[in-house]
N, C-alpha and C positions, 0 to 999 in steps of 0.2 A: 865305704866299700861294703857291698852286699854279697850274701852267699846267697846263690841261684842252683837249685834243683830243677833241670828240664828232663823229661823221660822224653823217650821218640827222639834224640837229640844226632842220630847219623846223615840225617838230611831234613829236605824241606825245612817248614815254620824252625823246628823242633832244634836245628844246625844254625841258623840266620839268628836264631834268640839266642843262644849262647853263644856266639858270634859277636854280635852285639852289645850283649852283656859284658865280656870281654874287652869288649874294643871299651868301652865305660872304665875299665879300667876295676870289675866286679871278682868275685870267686866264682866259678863254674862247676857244679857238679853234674856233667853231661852222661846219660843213660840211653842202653840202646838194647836191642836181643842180641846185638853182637857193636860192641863199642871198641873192637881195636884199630878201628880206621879213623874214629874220632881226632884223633891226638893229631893225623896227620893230615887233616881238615882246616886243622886250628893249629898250625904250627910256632904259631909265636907266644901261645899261652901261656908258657913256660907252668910254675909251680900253682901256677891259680886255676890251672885245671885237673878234676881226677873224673878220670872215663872208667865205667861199671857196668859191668853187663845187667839186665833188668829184663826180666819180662814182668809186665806189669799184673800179670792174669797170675802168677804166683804169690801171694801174698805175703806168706814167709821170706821168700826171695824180697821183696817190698822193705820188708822189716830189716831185714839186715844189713841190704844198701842205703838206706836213711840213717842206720846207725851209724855205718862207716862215714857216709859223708860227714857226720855230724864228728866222729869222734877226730876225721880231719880237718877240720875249717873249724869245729868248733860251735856251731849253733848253720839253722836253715835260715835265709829272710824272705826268699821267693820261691814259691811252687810254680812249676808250670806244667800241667797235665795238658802232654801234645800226646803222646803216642795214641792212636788211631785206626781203625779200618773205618771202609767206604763199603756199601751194598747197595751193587745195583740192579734193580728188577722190581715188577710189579707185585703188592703187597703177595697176591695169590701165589706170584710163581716162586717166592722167596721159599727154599728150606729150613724146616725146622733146625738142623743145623748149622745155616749159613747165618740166619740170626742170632743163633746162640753163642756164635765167634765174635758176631760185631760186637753184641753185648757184653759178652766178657771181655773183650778190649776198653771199648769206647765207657761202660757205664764201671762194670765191678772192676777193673783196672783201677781207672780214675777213684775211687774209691779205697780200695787196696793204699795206694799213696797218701791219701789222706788221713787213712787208720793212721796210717804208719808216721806223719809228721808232725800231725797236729797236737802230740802231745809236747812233743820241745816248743809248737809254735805258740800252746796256751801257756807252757812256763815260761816264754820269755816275753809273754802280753805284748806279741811284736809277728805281724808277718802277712806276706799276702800271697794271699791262692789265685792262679792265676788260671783258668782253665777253659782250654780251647774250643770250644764250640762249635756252631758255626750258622750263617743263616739257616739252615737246614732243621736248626732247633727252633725254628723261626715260625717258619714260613713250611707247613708241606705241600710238596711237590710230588708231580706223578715220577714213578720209577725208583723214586729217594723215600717211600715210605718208611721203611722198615730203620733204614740210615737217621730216617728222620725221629725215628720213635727211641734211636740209644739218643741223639740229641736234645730232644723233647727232655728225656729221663735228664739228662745232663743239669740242661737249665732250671728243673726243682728243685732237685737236691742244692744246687748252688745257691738258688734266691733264697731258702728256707736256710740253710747252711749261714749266710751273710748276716739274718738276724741274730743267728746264734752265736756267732764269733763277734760280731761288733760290740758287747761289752767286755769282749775279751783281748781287746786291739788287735784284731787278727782282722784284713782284710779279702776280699772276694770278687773278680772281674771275671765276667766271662766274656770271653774275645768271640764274633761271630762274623766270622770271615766271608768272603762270597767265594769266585773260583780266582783261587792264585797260581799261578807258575808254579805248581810245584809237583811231586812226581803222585799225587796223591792218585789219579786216575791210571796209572799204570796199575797192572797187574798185580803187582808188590804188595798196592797197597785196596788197590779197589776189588771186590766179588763182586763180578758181575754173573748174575744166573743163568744157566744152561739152559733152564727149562722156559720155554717161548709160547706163550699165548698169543693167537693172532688176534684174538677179541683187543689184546692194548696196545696195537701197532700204530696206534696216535696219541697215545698218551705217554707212558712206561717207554715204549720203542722208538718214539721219538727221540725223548730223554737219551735213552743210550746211544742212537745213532749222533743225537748232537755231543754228550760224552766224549766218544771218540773222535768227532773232527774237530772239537778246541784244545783238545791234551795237546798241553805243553804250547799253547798258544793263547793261555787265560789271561784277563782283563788285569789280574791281581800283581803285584811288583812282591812276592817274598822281603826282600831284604828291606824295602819300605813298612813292610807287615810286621816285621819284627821290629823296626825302628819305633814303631807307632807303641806296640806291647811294652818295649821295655820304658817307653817315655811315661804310660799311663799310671806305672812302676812307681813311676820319681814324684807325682803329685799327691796334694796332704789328701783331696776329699777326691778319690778315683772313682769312676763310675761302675755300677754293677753291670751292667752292659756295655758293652763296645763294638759297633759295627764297622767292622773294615771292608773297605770296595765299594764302589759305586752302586753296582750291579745288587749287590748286597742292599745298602740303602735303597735301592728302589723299591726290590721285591719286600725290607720290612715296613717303608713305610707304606706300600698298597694294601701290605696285611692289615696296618691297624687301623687305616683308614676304613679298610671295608669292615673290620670286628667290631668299632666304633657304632657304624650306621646302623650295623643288625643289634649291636646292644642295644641301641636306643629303640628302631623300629619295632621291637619284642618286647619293650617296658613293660608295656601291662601285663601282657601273658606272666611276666616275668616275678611283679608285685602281686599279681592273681593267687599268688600259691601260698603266701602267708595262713597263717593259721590264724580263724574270725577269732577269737580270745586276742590275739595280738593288734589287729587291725580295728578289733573298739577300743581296747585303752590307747591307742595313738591317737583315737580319736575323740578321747575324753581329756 
């Protein structure tokens, strides 16, 4: 039996993985900016669940609910950094402070949590961060710039994070979901920007107008999404990346396919830039 920390845990991904985790038969420490509705989401949890309010952009606030979780269950085993915004609009028409929201959710949040766990996680040389991503940190897309750049951010810190923990038996997955069923396009959760350039009504403006005609009609099944997270959980060598949805795999594998062909086609420009002191002793 595993103790599981999910933040963002009132709905979507964030509800379906403690959910899950649950039905496993695990401890659940479910977090939310208002977590009293959790309990009755999850009604059968009985004593293996404790719901905590969290905003994850307080830091202090971070510290303290990690402690409590820990001083009830007794040690963490699974991080899962769900909680989340979405920003949508073209790089230009984004606010200085509509990105500096997504940020401090999506990157210095996720973060904040990690201050806060990884010191019981390196005492107990035992754990895995699990942290939600998404194509988005993949692949950019017009409209999704800005979205894509707390993602971008996300997926660094993680890969560089994985070497650093793996002599520490502390693991690292980052799940990169495509679009799921989940309320993440509603207003709640998604900014979308007021301000309208008609120069990106084919790019940026498309993007939103398809936005709002597949909300709540996405490719992606949640409660399979979550099945998938917590199973990746359960194996000895889990992968640093994980892509979930179809739609998802397409758009990463045309990414690497197309980053592949320009790596290669730019080789030389590429070994061009060595410094001649380097390129004669290779050659001696």
């Amino acid at each position: 039996m595993s103790v599981w920390f999910v933040t963002g845990s009132s709905r979507g991904f964030g509800l379906e993985i403690a959910r899950e985790a649950l039905n496993r038969g695990h401890k659940v420490v479910a977090t939310a900016r208002r977590s009293d509705g959790i309990r009755d989401l999850l009604p059968d949890a009985g004593d293996r669940l404790l719901t905590l309010d969290l905003d994850v952009t307080d830091e202090a606030q971070a510290k303290r609910v990690v402690d409590a979780a820990v001083a009830r269950f007794g040690r963490i085993d699974v991080v899962v950094n769900n909680a989340g915004r979405g920003l949508l609009g073209a790089v230009e028409e984004a606010s200085d402070q509509a990105v500096r929201a997504a940020f401090d959710v999506n990157v210095f949040g996720a973060l904040n949590i990690q201050r806060a766990v990884l010191p019981y996680l390196r005492e107990q040389r035992s754990g895995h961060i699990v942290n939600i991503s998404s194509v988005a940190g993949v692949v950019g897309l017009p409209g999704w710039g800005l979205y894509n750049a707390t993602k971008f951010a996300m997926e660094g810190f993680s890969e560089a994070m994985s070497h650093e923990l793996a002599p520490l038996g502390v693991k690292v997955t980052l799940i990169e979901p495509g679009y799921f069923r989940t309320d993440f396009l509603d207003v709640s959760s998604l900014s979308t920007e007021t301000t309208i350039i008609d120069d990106y009504a084919a790019t940026a403006g498309a993007t939103r107008t398809h936005a709002q005609g597949v909300n709540h009609a996405q490719l992606g099944d949640p409660v399979k999404g979550a099945r998938a997270i917590v199973d990746v959980t359960e194996v000895t060598e889990p992968p640093l990346r994980l892509v979930l949805g179809s739609d998802a795999y397409g758009f990463t594998q045309a990414k690497l396919d197309t980053q592949i062909a320009e790596l290669h086609a730019w080789r030389k420009v590429s070994e061009s830039t060595d410094h001649d002191d380097q390129v004669q002793a290779g050659q001696n």
